[in-house]
Backbone as CSV, one residue per row, in Angstrom:
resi,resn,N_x,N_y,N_z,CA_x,CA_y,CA_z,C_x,C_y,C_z
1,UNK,33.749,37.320,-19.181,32.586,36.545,-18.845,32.412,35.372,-19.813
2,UNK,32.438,35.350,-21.158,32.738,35.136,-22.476,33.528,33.442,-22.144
3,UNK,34.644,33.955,-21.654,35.995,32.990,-21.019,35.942,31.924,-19.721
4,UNK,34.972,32.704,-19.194,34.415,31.831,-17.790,33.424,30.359,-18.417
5,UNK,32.311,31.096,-18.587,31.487,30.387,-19.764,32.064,29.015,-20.187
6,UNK,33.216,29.654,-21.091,33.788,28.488,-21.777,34.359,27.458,-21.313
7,UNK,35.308,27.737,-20.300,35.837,27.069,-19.163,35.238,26.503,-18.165
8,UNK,33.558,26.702,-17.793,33.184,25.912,-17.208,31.981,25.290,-18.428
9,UNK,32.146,24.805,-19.265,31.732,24.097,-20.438,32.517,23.552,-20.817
10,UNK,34.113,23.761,-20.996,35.183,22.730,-21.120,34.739,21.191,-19.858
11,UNK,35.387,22.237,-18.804,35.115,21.210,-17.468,33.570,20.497,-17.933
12,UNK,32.711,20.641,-18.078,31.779,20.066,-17.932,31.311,18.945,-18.900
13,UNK,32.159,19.440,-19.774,32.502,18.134,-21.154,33.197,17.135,-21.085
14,UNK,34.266,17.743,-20.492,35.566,16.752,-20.227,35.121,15.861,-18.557
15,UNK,34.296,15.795,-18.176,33.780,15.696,-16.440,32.816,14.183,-16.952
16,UNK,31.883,14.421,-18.146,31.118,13.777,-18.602,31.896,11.970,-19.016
17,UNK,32.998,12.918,-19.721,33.453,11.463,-20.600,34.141,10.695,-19.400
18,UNK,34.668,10.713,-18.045,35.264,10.106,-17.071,34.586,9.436,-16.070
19,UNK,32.988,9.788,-16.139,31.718,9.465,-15.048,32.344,7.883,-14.919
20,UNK,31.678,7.453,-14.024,31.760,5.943,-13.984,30.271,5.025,-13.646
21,UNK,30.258,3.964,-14.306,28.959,3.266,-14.017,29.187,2.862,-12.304
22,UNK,27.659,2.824,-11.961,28.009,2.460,-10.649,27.839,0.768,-10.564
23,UNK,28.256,0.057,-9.463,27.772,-1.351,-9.703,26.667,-1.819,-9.827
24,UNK,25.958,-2.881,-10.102,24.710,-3.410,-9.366,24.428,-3.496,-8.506
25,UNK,25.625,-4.130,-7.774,25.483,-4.595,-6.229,25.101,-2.923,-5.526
26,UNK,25.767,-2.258,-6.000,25.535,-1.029,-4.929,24.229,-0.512,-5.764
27,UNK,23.989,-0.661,-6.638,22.383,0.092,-7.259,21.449,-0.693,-6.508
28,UNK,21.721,-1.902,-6.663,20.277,-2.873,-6.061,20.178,-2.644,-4.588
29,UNK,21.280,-2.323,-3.693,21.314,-2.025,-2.103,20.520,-0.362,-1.579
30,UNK,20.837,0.052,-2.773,19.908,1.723,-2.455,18.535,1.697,-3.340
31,UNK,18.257,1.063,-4.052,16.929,1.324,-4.447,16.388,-0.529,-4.949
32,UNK,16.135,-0.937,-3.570,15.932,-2.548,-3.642,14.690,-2.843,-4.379
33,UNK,13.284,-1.636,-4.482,12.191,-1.783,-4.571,11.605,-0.880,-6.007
34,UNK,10.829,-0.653,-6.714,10.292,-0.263,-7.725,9.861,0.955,-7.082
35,UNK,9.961,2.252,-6.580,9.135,3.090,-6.622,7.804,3.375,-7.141
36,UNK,7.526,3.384,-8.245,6.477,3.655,-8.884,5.354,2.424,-8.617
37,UNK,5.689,1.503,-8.123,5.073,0.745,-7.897,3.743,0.693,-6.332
38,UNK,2.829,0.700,-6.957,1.710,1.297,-5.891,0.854,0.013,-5.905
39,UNK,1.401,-1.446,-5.808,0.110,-2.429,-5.366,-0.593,-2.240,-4.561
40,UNK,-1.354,-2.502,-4.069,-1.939,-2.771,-2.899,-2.440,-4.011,-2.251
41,UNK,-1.988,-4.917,-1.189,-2.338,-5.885,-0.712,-3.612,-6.185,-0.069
42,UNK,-4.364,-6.710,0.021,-5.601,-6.558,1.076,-5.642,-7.936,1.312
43,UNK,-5.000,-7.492,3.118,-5.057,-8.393,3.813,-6.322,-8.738,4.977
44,UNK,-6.785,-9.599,5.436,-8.081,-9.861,6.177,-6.945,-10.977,7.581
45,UNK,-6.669,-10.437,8.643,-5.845,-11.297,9.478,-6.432,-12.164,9.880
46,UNK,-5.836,-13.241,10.321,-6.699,-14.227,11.176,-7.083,-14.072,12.274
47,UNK,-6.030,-13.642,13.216,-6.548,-13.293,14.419,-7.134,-11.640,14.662
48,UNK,-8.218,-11.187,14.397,-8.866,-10.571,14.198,-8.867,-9.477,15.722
49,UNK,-8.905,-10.314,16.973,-8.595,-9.381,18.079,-10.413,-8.482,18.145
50,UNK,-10.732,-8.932,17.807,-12.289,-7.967,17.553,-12.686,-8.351,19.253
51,UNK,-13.280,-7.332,20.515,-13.367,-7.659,21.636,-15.326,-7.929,21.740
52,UNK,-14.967,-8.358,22.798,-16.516,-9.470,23.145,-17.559,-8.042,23.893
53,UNK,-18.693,-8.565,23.683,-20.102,-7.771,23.972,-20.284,-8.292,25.630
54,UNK,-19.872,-6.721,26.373,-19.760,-7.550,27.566,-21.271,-8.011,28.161
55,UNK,-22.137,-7.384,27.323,-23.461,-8.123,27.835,-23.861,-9.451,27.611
56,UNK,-23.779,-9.889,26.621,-24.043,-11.289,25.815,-22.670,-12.161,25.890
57,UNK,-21.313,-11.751,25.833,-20.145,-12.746,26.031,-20.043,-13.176,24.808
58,UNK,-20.791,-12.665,23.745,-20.432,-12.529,22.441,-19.711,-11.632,21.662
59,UNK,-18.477,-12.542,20.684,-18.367,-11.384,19.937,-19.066,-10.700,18.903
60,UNK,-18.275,-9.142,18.886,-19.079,-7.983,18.464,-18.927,-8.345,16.330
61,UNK,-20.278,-8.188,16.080,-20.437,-8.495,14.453,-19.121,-7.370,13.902
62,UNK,-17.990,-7.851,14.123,-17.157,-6.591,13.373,-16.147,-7.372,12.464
63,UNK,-15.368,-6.507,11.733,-14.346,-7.272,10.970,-13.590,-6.202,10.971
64,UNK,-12.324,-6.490,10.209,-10.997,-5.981,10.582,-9.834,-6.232,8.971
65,UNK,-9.529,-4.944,8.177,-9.152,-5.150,6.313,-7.804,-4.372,6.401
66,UNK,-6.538,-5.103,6.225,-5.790,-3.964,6.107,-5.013,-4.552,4.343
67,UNK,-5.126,-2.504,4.069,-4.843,-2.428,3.001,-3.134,-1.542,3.025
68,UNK,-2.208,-2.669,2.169,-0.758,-2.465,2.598,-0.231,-2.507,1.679
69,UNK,0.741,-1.116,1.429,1.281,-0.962,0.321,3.081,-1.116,0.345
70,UNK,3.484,-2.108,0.256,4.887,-2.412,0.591,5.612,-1.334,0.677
71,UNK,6.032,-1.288,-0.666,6.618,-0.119,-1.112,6.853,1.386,-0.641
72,UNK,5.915,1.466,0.274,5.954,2.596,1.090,5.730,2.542,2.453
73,UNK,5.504,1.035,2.935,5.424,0.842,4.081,4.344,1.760,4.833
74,UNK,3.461,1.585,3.921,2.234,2.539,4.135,1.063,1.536,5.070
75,UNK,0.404,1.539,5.833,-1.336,0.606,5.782,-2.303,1.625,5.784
76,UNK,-3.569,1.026,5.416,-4.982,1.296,6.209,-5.152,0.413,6.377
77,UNK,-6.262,0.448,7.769,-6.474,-0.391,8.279,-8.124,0.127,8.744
78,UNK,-8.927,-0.683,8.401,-10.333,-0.715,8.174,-11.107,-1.519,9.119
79,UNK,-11.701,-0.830,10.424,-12.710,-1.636,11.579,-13.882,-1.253,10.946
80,UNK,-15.013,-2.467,10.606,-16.627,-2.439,10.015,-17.093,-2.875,11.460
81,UNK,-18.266,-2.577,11.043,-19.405,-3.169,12.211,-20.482,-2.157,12.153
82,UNK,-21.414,-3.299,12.550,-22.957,-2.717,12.712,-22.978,-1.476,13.457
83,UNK,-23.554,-0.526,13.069,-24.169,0.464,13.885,-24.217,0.483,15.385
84,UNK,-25.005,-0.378,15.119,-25.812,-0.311,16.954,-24.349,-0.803,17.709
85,UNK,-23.763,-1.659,17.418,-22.090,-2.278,18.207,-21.067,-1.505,17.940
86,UNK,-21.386,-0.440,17.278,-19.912,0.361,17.120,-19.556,1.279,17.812
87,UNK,-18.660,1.250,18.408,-17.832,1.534,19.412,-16.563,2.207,19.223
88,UNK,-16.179,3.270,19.183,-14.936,4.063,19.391,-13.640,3.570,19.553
89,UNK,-14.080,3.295,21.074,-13.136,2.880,21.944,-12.174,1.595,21.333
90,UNK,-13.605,0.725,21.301,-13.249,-0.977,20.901,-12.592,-0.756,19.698
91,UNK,-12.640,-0.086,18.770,-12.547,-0.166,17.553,-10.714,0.410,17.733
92,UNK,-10.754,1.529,18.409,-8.924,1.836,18.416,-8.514,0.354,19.438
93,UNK,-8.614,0.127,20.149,-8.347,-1.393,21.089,-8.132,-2.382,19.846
94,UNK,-9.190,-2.839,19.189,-8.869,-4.022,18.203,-7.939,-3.339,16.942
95,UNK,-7.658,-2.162,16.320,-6.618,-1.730,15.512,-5.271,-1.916,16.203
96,UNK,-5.415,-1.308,17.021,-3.558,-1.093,17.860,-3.394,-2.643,18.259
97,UNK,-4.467,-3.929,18.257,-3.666,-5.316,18.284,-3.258,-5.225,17.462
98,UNK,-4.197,-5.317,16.368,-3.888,-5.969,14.594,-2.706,-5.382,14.229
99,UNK,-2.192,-4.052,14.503,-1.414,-3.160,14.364,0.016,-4.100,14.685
100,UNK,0.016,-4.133,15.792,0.724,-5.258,16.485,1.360,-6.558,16.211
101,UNK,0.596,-7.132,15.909,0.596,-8.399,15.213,1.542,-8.041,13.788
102,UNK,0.537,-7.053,13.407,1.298,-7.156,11.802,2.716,-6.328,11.583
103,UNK,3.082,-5.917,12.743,4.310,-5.206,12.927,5.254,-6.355,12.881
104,UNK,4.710,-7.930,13.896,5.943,-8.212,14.212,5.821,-9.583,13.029
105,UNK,4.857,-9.694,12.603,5.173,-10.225,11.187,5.829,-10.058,10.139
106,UNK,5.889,-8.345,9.645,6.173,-7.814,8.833,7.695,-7.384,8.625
107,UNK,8.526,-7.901,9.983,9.375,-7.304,10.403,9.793,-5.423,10.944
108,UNK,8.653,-4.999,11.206,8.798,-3.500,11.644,8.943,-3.701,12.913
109,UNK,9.774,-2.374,13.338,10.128,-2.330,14.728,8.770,-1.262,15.130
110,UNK,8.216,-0.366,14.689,7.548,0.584,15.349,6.975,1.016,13.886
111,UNK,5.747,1.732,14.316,4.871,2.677,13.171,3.899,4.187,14.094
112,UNK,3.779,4.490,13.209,3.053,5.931,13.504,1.989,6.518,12.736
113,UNK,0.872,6.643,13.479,-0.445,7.435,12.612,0.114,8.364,11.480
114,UNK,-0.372,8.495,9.962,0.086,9.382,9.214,-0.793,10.608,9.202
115,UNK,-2.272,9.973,9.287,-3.420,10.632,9.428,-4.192,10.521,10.950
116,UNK,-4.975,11.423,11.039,-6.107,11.324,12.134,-7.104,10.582,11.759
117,UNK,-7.473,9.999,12.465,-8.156,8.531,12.074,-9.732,8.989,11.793
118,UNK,-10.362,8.199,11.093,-11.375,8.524,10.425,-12.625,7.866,10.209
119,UNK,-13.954,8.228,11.398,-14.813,7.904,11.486,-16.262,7.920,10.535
120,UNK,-16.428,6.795,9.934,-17.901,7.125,9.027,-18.894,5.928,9.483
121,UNK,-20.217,6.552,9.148,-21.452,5.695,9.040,-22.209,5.959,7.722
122,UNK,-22.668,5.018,7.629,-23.069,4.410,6.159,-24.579,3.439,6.297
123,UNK,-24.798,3.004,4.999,-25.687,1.940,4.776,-25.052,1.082,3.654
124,UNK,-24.859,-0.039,4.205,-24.474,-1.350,3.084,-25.458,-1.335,2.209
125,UNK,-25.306,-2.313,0.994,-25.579,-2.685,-0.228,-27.052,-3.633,0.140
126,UNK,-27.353,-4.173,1.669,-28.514,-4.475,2.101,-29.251,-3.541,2.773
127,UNK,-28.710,-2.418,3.082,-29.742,-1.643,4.047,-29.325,-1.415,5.160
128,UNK,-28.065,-2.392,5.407,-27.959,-1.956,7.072,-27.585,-1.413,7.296
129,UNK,-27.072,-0.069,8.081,-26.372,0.949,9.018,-24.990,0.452,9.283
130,UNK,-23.998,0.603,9.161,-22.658,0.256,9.320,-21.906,1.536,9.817
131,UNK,-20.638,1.208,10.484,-19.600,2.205,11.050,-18.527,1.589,10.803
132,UNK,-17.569,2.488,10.155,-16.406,2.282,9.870,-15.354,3.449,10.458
133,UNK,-14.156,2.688,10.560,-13.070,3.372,11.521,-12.225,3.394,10.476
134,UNK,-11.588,4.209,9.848,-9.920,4.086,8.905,-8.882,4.858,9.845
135,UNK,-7.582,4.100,10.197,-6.726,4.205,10.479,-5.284,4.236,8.987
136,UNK,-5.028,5.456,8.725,-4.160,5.013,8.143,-2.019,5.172,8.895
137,UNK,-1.311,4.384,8.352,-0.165,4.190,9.158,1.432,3.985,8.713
138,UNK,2.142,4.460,8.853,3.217,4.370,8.443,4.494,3.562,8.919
139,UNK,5.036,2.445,8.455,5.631,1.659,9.189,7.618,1.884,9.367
140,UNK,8.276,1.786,10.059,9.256,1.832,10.362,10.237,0.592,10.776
141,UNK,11.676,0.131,9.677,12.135,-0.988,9.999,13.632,-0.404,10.757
């Protein structure tokens, strides 16, 4: 047993001194990006896609925040709006544009819910009643 031991501690000595560096070119092609690296972007799109109040033919007081973390090809994506205008429905409708949009900007071919999406109501920093939608999402190139 003694002899085994030794012999695979020889090998494992002698295995060491022959390793080889790998290139750059091939290090930088498998790990192009910083792992540890957790920025976060917060983006506000332009075309917002927010849909109209079919009573008034106005659009609905909402906005639309996505927060995107390269590196993992991660988003949230954040629908606000007043209380009284918030809407379910509208609110997955104007995500799955923005969604859209920023797919084919970003160069992704397709993405997928990571989470079940996530409904809250609140009161802003003035008092008002607000509803918020978080979608968070995982992107695929």
């Amino acid at each position: 047993m003694k002899k085994l031991l030794a012999i695979l501690a020889c090998m494992a000595a002698v295995s060491c001194f022959y390793a080889q560096d790998q290139d750059k070119e091939v290090d930088e092609l498998v790990n192009p990006k910083n792992p540890m690296d957790r920025t976060v972007q917060v983006i506000v799109p332009e075309n917002q896609r927010i849909t109209t109040n079919p009573e008034t033919g106005k659009l609905k007081p909402a906005s639309v925040r996505i927060e995107y973390i390269e590196n993992y090809d991660e988003a949230h994506i954040y629908y606000t709006c007043m209380d009284v205008a918030f809407d379910k429905s509208d609110a997955m409708i104007t995500i799955a544009d923005v969604l859209e949009d920023f797919t084919k900007e970003h160069g992704y071919y397709k993405y997928t819910y990571a989470k079940r999406d996530k409904t809250r109501h609140y009161k802003d920093e003035r008092g008002v009643k607000m509803g918020e939608m978080l979608c968070i999402v995982k992107f695929s190139r």
